[in-house]
C-alpha positions as CSV (number, residue, x, y, z in Angstrom):
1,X,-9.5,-1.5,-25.8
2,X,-8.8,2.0,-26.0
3,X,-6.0,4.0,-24.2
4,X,-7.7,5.2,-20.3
5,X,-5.9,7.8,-18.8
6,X,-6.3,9.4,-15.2
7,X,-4.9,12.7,-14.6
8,X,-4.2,13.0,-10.5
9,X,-2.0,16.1,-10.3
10,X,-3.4,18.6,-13.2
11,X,-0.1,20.2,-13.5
12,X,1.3,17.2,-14.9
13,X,1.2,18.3,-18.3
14,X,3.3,21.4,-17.4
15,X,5.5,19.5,-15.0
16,X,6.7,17.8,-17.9
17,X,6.2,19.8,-21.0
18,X,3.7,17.7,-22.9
19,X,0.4,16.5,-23.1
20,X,1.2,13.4,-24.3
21,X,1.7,11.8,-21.2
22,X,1.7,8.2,-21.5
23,X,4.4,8.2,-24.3
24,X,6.7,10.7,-22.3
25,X,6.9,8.2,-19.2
26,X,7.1,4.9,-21.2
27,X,10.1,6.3,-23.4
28,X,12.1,7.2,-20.3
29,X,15.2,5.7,-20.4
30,X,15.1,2.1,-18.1
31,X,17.5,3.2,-15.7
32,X,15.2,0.4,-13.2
33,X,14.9,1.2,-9.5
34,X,13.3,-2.1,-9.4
35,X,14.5,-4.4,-12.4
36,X,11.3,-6.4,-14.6
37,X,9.9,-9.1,-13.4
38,X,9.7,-11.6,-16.0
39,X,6.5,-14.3,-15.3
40,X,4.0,-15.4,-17.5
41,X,4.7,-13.8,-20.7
42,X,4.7,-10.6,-19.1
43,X,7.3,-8.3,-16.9
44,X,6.7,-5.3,-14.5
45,X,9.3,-2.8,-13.6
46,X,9.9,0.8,-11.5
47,X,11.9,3.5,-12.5
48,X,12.7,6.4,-10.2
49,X,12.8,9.6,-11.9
50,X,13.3,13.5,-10.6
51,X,10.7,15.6,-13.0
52,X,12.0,18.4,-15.3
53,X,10.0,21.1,-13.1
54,X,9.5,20.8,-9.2
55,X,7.6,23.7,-8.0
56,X,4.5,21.7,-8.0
57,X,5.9,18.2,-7.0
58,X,9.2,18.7,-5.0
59,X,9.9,15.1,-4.9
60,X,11.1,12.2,-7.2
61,X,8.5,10.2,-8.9
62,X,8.0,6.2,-8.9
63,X,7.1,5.1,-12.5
64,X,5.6,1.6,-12.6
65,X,5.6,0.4,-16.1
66,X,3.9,-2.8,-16.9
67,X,3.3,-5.1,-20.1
68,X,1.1,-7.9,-20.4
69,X,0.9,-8.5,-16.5
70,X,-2.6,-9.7,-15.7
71,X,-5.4,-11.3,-13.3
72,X,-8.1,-13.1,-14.4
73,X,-11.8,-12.0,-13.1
74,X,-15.5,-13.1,-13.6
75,X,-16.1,-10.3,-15.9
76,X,-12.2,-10.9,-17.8
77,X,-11.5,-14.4,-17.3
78,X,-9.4,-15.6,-20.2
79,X,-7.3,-12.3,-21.2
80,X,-7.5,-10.9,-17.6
81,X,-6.9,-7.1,-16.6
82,X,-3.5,-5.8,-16.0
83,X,-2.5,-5.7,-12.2
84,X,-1.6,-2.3,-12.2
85,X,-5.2,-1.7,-12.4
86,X,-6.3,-3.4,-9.4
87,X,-3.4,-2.2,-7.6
88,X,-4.8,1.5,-8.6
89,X,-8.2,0.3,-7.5
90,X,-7.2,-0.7,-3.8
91,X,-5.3,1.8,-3.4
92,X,-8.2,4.6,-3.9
93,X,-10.5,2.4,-2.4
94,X,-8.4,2.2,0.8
95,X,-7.4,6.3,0.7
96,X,-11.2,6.4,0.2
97,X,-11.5,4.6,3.6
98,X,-9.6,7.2,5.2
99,X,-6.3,5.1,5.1
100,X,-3.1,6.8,4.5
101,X,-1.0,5.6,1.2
102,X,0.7,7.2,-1.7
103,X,0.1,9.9,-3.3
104,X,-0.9,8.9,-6.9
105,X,0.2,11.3,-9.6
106,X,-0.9,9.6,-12.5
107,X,-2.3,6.3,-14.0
108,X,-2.9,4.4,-17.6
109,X,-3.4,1.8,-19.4
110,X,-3.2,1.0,-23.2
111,X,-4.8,-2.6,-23.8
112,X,-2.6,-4.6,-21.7
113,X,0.2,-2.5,-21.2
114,X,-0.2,-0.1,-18.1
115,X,1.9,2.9,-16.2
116,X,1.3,3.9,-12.6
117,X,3.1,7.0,-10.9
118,X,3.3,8.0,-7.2
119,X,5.2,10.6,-5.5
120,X,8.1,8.9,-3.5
121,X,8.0,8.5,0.2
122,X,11.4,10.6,0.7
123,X,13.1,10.3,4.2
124,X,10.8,7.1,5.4
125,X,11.8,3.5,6.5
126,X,10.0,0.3,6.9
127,X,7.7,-0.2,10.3
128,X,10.4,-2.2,11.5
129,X,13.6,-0.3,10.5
130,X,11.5,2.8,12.5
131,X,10.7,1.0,15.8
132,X,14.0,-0.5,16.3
133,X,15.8,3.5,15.4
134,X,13.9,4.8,18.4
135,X,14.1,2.3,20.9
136,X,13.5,3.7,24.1
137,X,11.7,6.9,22.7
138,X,8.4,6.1,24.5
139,X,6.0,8.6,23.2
140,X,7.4,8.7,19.8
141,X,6.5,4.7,19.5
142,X,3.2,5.0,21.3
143,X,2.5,7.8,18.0
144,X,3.9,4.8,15.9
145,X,1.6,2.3,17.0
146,X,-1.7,5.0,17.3
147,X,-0.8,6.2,13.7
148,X,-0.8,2.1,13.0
149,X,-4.1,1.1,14.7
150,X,-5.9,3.8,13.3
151,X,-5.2,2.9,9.8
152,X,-5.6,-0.5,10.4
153,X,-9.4,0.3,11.8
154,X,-10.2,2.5,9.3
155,X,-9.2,0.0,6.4
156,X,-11.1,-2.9,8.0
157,X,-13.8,-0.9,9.3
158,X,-14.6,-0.7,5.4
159,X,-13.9,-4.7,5.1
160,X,-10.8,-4.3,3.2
161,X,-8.3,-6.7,3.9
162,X,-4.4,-6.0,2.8
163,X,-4.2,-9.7,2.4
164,X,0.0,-9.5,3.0
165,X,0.6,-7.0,5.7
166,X,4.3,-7.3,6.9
167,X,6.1,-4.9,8.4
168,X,7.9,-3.1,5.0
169,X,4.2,-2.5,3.6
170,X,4.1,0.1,6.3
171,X,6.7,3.0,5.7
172,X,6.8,5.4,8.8
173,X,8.5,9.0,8.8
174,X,10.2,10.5,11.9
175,X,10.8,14.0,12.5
176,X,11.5,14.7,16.1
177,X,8.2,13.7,18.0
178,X,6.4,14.4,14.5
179,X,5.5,11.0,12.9
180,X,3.7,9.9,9.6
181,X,2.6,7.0,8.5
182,X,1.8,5.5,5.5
183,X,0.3,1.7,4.2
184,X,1.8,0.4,0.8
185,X,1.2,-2.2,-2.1
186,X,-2.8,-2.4,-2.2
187,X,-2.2,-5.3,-5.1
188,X,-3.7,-8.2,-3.1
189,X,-6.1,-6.1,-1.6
190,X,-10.0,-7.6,-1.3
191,X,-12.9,-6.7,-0.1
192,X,-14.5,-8.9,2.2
193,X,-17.5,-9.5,3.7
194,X,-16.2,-10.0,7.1
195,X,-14.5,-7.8,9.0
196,X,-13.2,-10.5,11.4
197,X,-11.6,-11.9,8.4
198,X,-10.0,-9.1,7.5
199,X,-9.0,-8.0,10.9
200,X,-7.2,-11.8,11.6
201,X,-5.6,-12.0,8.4
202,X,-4.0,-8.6,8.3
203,X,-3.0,-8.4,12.5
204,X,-1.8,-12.1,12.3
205,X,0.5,-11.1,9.4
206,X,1.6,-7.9,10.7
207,X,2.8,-9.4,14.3
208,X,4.8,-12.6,12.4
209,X,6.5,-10.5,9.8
210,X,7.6,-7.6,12.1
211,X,9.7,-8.6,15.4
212,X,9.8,-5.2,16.6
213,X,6.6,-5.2,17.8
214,X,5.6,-6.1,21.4
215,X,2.4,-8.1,22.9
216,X,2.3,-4.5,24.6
217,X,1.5,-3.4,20.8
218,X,-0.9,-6.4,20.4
219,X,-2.9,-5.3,23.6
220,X,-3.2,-1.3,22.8
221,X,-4.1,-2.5,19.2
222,X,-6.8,-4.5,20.6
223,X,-8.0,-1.9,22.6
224,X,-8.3,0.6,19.7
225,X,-10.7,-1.7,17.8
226,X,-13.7,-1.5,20.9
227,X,-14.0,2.1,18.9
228,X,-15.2,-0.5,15.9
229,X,-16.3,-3.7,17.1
230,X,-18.2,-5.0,20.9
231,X,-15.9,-6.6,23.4
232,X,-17.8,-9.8,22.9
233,X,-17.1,-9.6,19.2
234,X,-12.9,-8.9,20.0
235,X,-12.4,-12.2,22.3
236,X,-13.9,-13.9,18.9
237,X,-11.4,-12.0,17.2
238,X,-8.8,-12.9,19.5
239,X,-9.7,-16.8,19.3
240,X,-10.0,-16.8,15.6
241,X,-6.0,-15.6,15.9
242,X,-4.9,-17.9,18.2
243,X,-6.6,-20.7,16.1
244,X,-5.0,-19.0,13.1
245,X,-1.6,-19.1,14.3
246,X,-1.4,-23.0,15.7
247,X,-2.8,-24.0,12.5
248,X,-0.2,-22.0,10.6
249,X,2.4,-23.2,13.1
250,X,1.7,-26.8,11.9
């Protein structure tokens, strides 16, 4: 297959001085954020790097760099696709949902290696780390959870289901009473064809994995999804859960 390049921040070429882009960022030097995993014959690994020139991207970069890292498909199922590329699908199909994520800067793939660059979320913490640093700030956590459920409803309103929602795949910024938010790490993303299933899954996972939040949250979550779904239709969501987490409990 040939080389497939997408171009997501046109000044890239001039940020760096080349426009041989997929070479410059796999020859950086592996100073690893995030050292390779080694499975399967094949190893993924994140460098953190400050570009040459800033004045159009004023902060560090995350370059994913990947090598023989695949997932098998209907369409590829005995070499597979590299991950990167469904991670890169997700994502855009989720920021096309109206979900907020990273901000892509690039992404390639040569055969079955593959490079993915965002711009780094400077200054933000986990969903976890954030509630329990504000504590009894009242309005700045009801902005928390309101930025939360309307991510989480836009993303399932279009059937996409995170499939591992915990609370450090949602990175929160606080400045003041200023808050953004941000879902991460799109890889196990699906599509499905129910939105119950996707709203169980995601809300079950969420509420296990993060002890910050409150059955307070729980309740004003719930009541942001009557925008989306029928009350009828939210006390089958809210069975499903409960039968979701006694069966998980076993």
């Amino acid at each position: 297959m040939s080389k497939q390049e997408i171009l997501l921040t046109k000044e890239l070429p001039t940020i760096i001085g080349t426009t041989d882009i997929y070479d410059y960022f796999w020859q950086l030097p592996k100073n690893w954020f995030e050292a390779p995993n080694y499975r399967r014959g094949g190893w993924s690994g994140v460098i953190k790097y400050d570009l040459p020139h800033n004045q159009f991207i004023d902060v560090p970069v995350f370059v994913k760099l990947q090598s023989n890292s695949v997932y098998k498909t209907i369409k590829h199922p005995f070499k597979g696709q590299p991950t990167l590329l469904r991670e890169f699908i997700n994502t855009q199909n989720a920021i096309e949902a109206g979900v907020k994520t990273l901000d892509f800067v690039y992404f390639a793939r040569d055969d079955f290696d593959a490079i993915l660059v965002s711009k780094s979320l400077e200054g933000y913490q986990d969903l976890t780390q954030a509630l329990f640093s504000i504590k009894d700030n009242v309005a700045v956590r009801n902005t928390i959870i309101k930025l939360l459920s309307d991510n989480l409803c836009a993303m399932h309103q279009a059937k996409i289901k995170h499939g591992s929602l915990y609370g450090k795949h949602v990175l929160v910024k606080i400045n003041g009473n200023n808050v953004d938010l941000r879902f991460i790490d799109f890889e196990k993303a699906r599509h499905s064809r129910s939105m119950m299933s996707c709203i169980v899954r995601d809300i079950y996972s969420l509420f296990k994995h993060c002890d910050q939040l409150t059955e307070e949250d729980y309740q004003y979550l719930m009541k942001q999804y009557q925008n989306i779904c029928d009350i009828s239709y939210l006390e089958k969501i809210e069975y499903k859960l409960k039968k979701y987490q006694k069966r998980k409990l076993k």
